[in-house]
N, C-alpha and C positions, 0 to 999 in steps of 0.2 A: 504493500500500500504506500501511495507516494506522501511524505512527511510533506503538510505545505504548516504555512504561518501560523503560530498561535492565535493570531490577529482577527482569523477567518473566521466570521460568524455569519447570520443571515443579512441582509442591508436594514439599514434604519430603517425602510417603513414596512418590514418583514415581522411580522410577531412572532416570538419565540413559540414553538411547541409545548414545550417545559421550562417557562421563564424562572428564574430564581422568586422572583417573588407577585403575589396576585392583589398587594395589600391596595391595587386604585380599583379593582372590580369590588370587594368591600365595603367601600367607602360608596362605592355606587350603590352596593344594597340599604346601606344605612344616611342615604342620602340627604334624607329630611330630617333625622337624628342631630346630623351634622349640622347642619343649617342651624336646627332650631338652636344647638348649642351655642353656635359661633355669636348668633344674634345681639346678646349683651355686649360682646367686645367688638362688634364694628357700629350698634346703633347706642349704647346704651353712655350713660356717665363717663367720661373720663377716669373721675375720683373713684368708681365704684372697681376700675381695673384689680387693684389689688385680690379683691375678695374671688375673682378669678384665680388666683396664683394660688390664693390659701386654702381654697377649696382642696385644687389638685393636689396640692401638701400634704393637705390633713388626710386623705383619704388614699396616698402612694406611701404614707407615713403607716397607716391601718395595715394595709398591703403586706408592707416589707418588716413589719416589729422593730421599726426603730424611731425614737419619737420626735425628731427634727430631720427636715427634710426641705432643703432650699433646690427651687426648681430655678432654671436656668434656659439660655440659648441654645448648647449642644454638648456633645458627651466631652468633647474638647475644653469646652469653657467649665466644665465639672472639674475633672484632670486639674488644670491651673488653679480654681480657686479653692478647693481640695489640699493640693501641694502647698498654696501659700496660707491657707488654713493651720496648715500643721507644722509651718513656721519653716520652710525648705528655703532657704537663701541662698545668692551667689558663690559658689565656688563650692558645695556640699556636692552631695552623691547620692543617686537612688540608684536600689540594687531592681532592675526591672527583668525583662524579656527581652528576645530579639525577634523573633515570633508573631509580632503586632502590630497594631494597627501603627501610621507615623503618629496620631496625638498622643500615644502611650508618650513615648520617647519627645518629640517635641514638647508637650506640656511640661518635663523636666530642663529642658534645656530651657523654653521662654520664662522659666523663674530666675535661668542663670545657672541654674546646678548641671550636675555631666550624668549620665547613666551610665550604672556599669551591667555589665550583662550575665546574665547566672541561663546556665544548661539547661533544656526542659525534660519533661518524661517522654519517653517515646511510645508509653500506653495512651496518656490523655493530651500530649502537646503542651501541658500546662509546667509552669516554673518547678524545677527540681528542688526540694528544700533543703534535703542532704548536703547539696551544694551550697546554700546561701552565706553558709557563716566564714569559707572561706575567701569569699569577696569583700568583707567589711573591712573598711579601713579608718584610720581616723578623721576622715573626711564624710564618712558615710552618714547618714542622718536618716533616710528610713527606706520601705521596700515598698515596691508598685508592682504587685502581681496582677494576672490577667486571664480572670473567666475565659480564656479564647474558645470562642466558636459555642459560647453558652457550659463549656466545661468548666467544671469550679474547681479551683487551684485549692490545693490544702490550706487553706490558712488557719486555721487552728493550730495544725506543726510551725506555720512560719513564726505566729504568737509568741509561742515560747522561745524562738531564736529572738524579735524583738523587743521581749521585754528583756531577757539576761544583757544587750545591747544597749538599751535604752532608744532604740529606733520606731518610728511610728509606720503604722500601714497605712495604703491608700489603696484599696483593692480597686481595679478596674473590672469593671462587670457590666461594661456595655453594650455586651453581648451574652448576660446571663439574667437577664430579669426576669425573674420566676425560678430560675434555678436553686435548689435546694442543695444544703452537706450536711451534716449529723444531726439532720431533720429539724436545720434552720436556716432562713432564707439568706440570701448572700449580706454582706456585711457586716455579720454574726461577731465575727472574729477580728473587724480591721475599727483600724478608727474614722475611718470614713469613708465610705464606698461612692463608686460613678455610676451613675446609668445614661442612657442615651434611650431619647423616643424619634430619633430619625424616623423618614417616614418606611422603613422598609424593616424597622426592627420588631422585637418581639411587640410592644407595645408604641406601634407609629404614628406619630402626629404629621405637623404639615412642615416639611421641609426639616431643617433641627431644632432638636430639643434634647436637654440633658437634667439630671437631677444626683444632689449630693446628698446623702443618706449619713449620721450618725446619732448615736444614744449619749454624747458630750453636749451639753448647752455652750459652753465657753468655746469647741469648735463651731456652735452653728452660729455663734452672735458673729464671730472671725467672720464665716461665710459671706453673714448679711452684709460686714465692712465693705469685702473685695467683690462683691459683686455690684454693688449700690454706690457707686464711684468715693466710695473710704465712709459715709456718712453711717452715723449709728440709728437706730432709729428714733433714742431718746431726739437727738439733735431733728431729723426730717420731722417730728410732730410739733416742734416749738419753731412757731412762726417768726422769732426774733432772733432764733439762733444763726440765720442765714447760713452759709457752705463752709464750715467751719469741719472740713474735712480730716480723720483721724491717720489715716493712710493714704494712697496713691492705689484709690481703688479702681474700677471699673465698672458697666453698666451692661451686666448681663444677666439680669434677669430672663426669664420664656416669653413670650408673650403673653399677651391674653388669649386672643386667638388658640395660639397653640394650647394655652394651660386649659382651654373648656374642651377641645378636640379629646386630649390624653385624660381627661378625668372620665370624658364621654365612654371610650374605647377600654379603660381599666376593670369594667366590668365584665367584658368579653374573654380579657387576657386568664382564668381559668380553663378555660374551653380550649383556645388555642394551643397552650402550654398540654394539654391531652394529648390536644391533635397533634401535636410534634413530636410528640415521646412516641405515639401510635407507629408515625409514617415511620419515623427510626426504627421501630421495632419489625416491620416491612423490611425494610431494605436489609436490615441486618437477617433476616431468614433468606432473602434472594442472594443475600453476596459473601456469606458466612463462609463458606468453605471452596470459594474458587480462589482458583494459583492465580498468583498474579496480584490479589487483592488483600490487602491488612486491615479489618477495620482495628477502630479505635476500641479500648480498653478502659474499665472506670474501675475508681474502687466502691467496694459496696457501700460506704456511707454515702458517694456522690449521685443527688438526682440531678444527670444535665436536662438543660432545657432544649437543648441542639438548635440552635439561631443557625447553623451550619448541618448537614451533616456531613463532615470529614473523614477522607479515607485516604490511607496509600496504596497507590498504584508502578504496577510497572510499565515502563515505558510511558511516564505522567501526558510528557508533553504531546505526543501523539494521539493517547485516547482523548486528551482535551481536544483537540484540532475534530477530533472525529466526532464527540459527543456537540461541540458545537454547530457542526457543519448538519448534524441532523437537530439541529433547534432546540437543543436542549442547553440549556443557558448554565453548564457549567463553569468554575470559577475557580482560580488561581487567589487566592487570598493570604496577602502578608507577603509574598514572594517577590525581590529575595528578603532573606531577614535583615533586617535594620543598618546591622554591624555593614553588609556589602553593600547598603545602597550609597549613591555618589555623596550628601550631604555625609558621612559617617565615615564612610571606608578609611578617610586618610587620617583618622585621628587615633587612631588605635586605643578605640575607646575600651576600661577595663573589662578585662573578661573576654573581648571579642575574640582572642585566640583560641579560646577553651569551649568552641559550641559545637562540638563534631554533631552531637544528635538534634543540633538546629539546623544543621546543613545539611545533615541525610535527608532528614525529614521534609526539606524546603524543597529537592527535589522530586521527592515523590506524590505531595498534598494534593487532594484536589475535593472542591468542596460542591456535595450536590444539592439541586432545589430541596427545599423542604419546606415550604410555605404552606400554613396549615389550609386552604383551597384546593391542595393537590388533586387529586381523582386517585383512583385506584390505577383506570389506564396509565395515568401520566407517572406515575412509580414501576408501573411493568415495563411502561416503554423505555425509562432511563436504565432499569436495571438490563432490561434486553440489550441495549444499544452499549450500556459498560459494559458486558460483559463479555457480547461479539466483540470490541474493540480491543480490551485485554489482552482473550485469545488468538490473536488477529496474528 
């Protein structure tokens, strides 16, 4: 079979057969839902915006068991005010992944601090913890692990490396919202976790959306500083106090917009979180025992929520060319890892030498649809089509 470009997909006005995600046909069933939601925040008070944001707060706060919950622009702007929440300043260190999305690793760097990179599992792709403590250095100040692909990083073992350390967590779980570990929702274990309501996530709004989760009052007042361009909120309720700014914050709050859409759609997000574990549990019976194929591996405390489902394959780049060319909207995600992309490669950043199972594994990844919309056909036709390609 002739090897053409990974590039090759259908043309833009071609609709995918098996698109990675169905969340705008959705949105078309719940059309007037939507509407009626939005209606306060494009026709209603100005002043009354706020009680849009706290709605969504108090009730992703319900959600998640953790009792402060600042909603924001996107999983990015979570990341940053999260880090400068937990007091990460110029010239420190987080021990992250390489594995990730770039805001992992960028939100580190636009505080000023460098990341260093710690080896992952090669059952669940998720941050090795064995390894973590021997990348701390005196510069190190805390760790940013990453749900990847809805799989939940141990952080209860990382806990106990940060607390003998004195290091804070920042879990990134932008892609595990609903994902559970020793039968508690993600951010259980850290001091303060990310989420993202992009529109294509487990729980998608309109374009981005991101939300910080912690059980610290004193981190989320921090939160409200750096998000609310520094101002506390004693000082925005006193009319005399004018912009008597406490930090060099910024203005990233959600919308409103956004914040009534995701408070809309959070009741759904049980259902879907089934329906993903379902279609997983599909693919994993059709592709369990073919050559060629590895799936992923959990350990039995972790419930993923699969925002992904992720597998390795042989001969990656090929069956991608093949699985896209028949419209099935397969996906190369995080490739390469962080450490080889051009902003990175030449700074030899900590750790980057020591990632052999980030670079096995970057070759072989390939992540398929799992949008809880699927059909039954459209899981037979991707498993048919991996798996003639495989054997091919």
């Amino acid at each position: 079979m002739e090897h053409k470009s990974a590039s090759s997909h259908p043309s833009a006005s071609a609709a995918w057969k098996v698109p990675r995600s169905k969340a705008h046909l959705f949105n078309q069933e719940i059309e007037e839902k939507i509407l009626q939601a939005i209606r306060p925040a494009l026709f209603g008070d100005y002043w009354e915006y706020p009680s849009l944001l706290l709605e969504f707060e108090d009730k992703f706060s319900q959600f998640i068991g953790l009792e402060h919950v600042a909603a924001v622009q996107s999983g990015t702007a979570a990341l940053i005010l999260a880090l400068k929440a937990a007091g990460l300043q110029s010239g420190d260190e987080v021990i992250t992944v390489a594995n990730s999305d770039m805001s992992t690793t960028s939100a580190i760097v636009n505080c000023g601090a460098r990341p260093a990179f710690c080896d992952i599992l090669a059952s669940d792709y998720t941050i090795n913890p064995e390894l973590v403590e021997s990348l701390i250095s005196e510069r190190t100040r805390g760790l940013l692990p990453v749900d990847l692909y809805g799989h939940p990083a141990n952080i209860k073992q990382l806990q106990h490396v940060a607390r003998r350390h004195g290091l804070f967590i920042v879990e990134d779980a932008a892609l595990a919202t609903a994902s559970r570990d020793f039968g508690l929702p993600m951010g259980a274990f850290a001091d303060l976790v990310c989420f993202s309501t992009t529109s294509t996530k487990q729980i998608g709004g309109i374009g981005n959306g991101g939300m910080v989760a912690t059980a610290d009052l004193s981190l989320r007042e921090k939160l409200e500083l750096y998000r609310s361009y520094g101002l506390s909120p004693a000082i925005k309720q006193n009319p005399h106090a004018g912009s008597d700014q406490q930090v060099d914050g910024l203005n990233l709050k959600m919308t409103p917009v956004n914040a009534a859409v995701v408070t809309l759609k959070l009741a759904y997000l049980p259902a879907w979180t089934e329906r993903r574990k379902q279609i997983a549990r599909q693919y994993e019976t059709r592709l369990q025992d073919i050559e060629g194929i590895t799936l992923a591996s959990f350990r039995p405390e972790s419930e993923p929520v699969r925002r992904e489902f992720v597998l390795r394959v042989r001969n990656r780049d090929l069956v991608f060319d093949t699985l896209r060319e028949q419209g099935i909207q397969a996906a190369l995600n995080y490739f390469p890892p962080a450490h080889q992309r051009k902003v990175y490669r030449e700074q030899n950043l900590p750790g980057s030498k020591t990632l052999t199972i980030t670079e096995d594994i970057s070759r072989e990844i390939l992540s398929l649809p799992i949008d809880p919309l699927l059909t039954e056909d459209d899981i037979d036709c991707v498993c048919d089509h991996l798996i003639e390609a495989v054997q091919a």
